[in-house]
N, C-alpha and C positions, 0 to 999 in steps of 0.2 A: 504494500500500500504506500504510496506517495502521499504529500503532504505541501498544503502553501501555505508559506510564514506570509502572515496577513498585516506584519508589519515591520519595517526595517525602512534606515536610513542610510543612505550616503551622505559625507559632506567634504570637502575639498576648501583646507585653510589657505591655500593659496590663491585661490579663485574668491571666495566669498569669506566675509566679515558675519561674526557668526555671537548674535548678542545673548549672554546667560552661559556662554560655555566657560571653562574654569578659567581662572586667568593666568596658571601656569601649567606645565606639561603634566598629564596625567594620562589615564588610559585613553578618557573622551577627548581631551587635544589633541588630537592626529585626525591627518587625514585618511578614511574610508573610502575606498570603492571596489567598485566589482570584484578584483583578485582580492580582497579581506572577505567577501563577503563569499566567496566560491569556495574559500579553504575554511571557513566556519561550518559547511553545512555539508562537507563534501563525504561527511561517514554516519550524514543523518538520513530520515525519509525524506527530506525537505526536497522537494524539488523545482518550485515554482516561489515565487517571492510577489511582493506586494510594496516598493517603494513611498515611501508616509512623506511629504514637504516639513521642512525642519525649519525655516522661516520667512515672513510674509515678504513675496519679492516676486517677481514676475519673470526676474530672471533666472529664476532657482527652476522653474517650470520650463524655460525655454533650453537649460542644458541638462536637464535631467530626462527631458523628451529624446532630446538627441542623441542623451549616452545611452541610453536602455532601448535604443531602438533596434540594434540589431543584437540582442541578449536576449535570447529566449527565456533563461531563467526569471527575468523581471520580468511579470504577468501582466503590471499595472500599474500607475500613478496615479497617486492621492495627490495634488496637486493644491493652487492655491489663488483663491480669486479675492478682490476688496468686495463683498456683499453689498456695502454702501454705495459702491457706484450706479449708478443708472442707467449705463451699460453694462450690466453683468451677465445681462441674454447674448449680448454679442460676445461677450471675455469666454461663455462658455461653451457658443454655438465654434467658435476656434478650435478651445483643446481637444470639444467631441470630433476634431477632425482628427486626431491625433489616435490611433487603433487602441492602444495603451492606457488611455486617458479614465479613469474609473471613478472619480469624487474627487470632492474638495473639502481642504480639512483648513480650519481657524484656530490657532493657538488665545482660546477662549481667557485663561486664566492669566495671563499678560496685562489684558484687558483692566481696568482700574475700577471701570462698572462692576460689578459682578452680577449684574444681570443684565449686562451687556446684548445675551440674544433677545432681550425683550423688547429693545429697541424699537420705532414703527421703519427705518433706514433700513436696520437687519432683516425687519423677519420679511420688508420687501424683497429684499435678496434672498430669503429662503425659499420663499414664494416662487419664486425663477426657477430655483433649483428644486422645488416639487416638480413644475412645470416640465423640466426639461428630464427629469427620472435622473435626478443625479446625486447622491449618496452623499450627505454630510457628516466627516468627524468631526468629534467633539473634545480637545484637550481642555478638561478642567481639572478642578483640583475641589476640595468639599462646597468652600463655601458658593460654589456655580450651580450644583444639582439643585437646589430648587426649583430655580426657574425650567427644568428641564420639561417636568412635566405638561406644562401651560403647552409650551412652544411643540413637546410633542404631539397633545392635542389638535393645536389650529393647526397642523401640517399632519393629518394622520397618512399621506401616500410619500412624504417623507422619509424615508430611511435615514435616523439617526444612529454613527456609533459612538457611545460613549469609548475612551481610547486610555491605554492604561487603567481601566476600574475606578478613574475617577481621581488619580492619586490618593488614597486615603493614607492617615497619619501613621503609618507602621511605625517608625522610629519612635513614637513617643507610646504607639499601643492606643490609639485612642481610634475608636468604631464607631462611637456615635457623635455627631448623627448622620456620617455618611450613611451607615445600613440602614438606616430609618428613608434617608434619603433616596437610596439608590432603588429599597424596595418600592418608593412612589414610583419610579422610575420603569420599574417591570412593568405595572400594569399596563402599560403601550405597547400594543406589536409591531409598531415602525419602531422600536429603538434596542438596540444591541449594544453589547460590550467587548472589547477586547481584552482577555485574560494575558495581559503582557507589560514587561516592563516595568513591574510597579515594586522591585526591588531596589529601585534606585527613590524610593522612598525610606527603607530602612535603613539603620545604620549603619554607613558602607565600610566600616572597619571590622563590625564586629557579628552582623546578621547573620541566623541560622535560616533553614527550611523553616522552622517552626514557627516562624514570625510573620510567615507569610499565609501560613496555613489557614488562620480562621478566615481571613478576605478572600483568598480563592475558593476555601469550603462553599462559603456564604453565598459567594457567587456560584457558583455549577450547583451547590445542591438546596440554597434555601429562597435566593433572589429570583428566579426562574427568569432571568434575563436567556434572551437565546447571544451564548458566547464562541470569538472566535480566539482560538489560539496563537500565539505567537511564540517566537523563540526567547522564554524567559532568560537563560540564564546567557545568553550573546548580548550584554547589555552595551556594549558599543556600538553594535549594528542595531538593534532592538531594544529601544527605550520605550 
């Protein structure tokens, strides 16, 4: 059985300025591409990948269409549009020319609002991208889930995924009220989650499995979110 990692990143320090990353060498300052990401999965089932937009830029979209173009392993691009524009039927009626092109993702928790998607500028843009069947992720972090549920509502042909589980507080051990949160969150059948990445929430000196455990329980067995997998523990290439 083969397997697609539904979420991973390239990035290239030399090419793009890259804001939130460490400000000295560590594992995550370097640069990633394709030969990191072919010797990471090359004695897994992984065989198809899913490239996620790492920050908001237009040109991050226009070389990352082109490097994954003749890579069969990269199945897809999650890509990245301004929602607020009012051209964003035409930003999107573009990428859908692009074979690869599969959503658009918004680094939500950046954002100062935190309820930022409630906007009437945003959910016009979301509106587009019901319109046009095109899949929005969602990076947040706790205090964004509420709003989710509204926004999933007025867009029910929407497909929402929530990305990393939300970031919930692993390092400090605190659950609520993300789970309180995220189970509002189940109740909508446009909205998914990806079980990925969300180790880079715990404490990254000292983290077990076990730290991780009750938030992925909670999700596969009590949240009844429909979830997709990722390559947790590739936390360079999958955040």
């Amino acid at each position: 059985m083969s397997y697609v990692d539904s979420h991973h990143h390239f990035w290239d320090l030399e090419k793009f300025q890259y804001d939130g990353f460490p400000p000295k060498d560590t594992v995550l300052r370097q640069t990633y591409l394709f030969p990191d990401l072919k010797a990471a999965i090359a004695d897994t089932p992984v065989k198809h990948t899913v490239f996620v937009q790492v920050f908001h830029g237009y040109e991050e979209n226009a070389w990352i269409l082109k490097l994954v173009e003749d890579v069969p392993t990269v199945a897809g691009v999650v890509a990245w549009v301004d929602l607020t524009d009012p051209k964003v039927g035409d930003l999107i009626d573009n990428l859908k020319t692009h074979s690869k092109f599969c959503g658009i993702r918004h680094i939500i928790h950046d954002e100062a609002d935190h309820n930022w998607i409630l906007r009437e500028d945003v959910r016009r843009g979301l509106g587009v991208l019901e319109e046009k069947g095109v899949t929005f992720d969602l990076l947040l972090r706790p205090p964004n889930l509420p709003a989710i549920p509204a926004i999933a509502k007025e867009f029910p042909k929407l497909k929402f995924v929530i990305d990393h589980i939300a970031k919930p507080l692993i390092k400090d051990g605190v659950v609520q009220p993300w789970k309180d949160d995220i189970t509002k969150c189940a109740v909508f059948p446009n909205v998914y989650v990806k079980l990925s990445g969300f180790v880079t929430e715990a404490n990254h000196a000292s983290w077990t499995m076990s730290d991780l455990q009750d938030y992925a329980t909670y999700i596969i067995g009590t949240a009844h979110l429909p979830y997709l997998w990722t390559a947790i523990p590739a936390n360079w290439i999958s955040m």
